[in-house]
N, C-alpha and C positions, 0 to 999 in steps of 0.2 A: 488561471492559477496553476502553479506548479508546485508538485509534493513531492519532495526526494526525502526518501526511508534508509538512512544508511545502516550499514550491520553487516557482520561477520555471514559467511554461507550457515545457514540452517536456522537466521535467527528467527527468524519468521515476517522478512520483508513482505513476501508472497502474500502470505494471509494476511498482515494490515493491511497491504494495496486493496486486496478484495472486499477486507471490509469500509473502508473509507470510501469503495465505489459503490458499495452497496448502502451504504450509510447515506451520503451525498449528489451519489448519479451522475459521477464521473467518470470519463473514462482510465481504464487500468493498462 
């Protein structure tokens, strides 16, 4: 499965990635 997070610089792509890997146990 693929997750693309789009957003402006500073939206906070970063940190959903991490938590959706952390949530899920996927890689980031």
């Amino acid at each position: 499965m693929n997750i693309l997070i789009f957003g402006p610089n500073g939206s906070g792509k970063g940190t959903q990635g991490a938590i959706v890997k952390d949530k899920y146990g996927i890689p980031h």
